[in-house]
C-alpha positions in Angstrom: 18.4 -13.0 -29.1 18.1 -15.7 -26.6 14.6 -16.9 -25.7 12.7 -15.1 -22.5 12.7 -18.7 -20.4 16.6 -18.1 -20.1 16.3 -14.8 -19.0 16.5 -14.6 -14.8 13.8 -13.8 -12.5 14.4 -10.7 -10.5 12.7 -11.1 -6.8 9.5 -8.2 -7.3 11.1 -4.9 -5.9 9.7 -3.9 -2.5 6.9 -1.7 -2.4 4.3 -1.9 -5.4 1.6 -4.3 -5.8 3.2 -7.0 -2.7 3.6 -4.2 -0.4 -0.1 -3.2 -1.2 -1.2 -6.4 -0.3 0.3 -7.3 2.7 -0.8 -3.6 4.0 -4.3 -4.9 3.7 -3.4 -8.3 5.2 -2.2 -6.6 8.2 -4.7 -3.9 8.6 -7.6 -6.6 8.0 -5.9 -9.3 10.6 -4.9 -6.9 13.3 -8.3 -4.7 13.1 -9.2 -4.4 16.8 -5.8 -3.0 17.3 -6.7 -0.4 14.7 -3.6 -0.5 13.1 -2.6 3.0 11.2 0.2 3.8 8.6 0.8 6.7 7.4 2.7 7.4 4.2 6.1 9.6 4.3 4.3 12.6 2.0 2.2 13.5 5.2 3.7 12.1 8.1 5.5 14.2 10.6 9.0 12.7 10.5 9.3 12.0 6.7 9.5 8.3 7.2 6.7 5.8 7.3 5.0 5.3 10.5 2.2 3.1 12.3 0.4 3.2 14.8 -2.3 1.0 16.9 -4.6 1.2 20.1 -2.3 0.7 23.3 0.8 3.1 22.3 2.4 0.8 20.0 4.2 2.4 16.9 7.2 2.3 14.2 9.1 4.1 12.2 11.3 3.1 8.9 12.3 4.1 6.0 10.4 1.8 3.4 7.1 0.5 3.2 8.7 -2.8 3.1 10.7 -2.7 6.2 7.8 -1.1 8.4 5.3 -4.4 7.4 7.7 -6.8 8.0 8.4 -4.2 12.0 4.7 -4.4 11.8 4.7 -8.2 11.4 7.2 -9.1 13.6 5.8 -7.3 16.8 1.9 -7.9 16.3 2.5 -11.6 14.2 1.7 -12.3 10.6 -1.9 -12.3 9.4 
């Protein structure tokens, strides 16, 4: 059995615990645009989506990828 220092580190998996947190960075830093996202159980098109004040929106098929949409139109928190 080797010992657990030589065993690799797997990057965390998207979603989980980071996605959690970044979520609330974003939702905290952009709160006068009253940024929404809505999970794929109970959104209309299956896929995660946002929204905030002034039409903007996105669509995709992780939670992952629609933070770092979310991110890269209304800028990191």
């Amino acid at each position: 059995m080797e010992p657990s220092s030589s065993v690799a580190r797997r990057p965390p998996a998207p979603g989980g615990a980071d996605c959690a947190a970044s979520r609330i960075a974003l939702v905290t830093a952009h709160a006068n645009r009253v940024l929404k996202i809505t999970h794929p159980y109970v959104s209309d098109s299956g896929r995660w989506e946002a929204t905030w004040t002034g039409g903007g929106s996105a669509v995709a098929d992780t939670e992952y990828e629609l933070l770092e949409d979310i991110a890269a139109r209304l800028g990191r928190p």
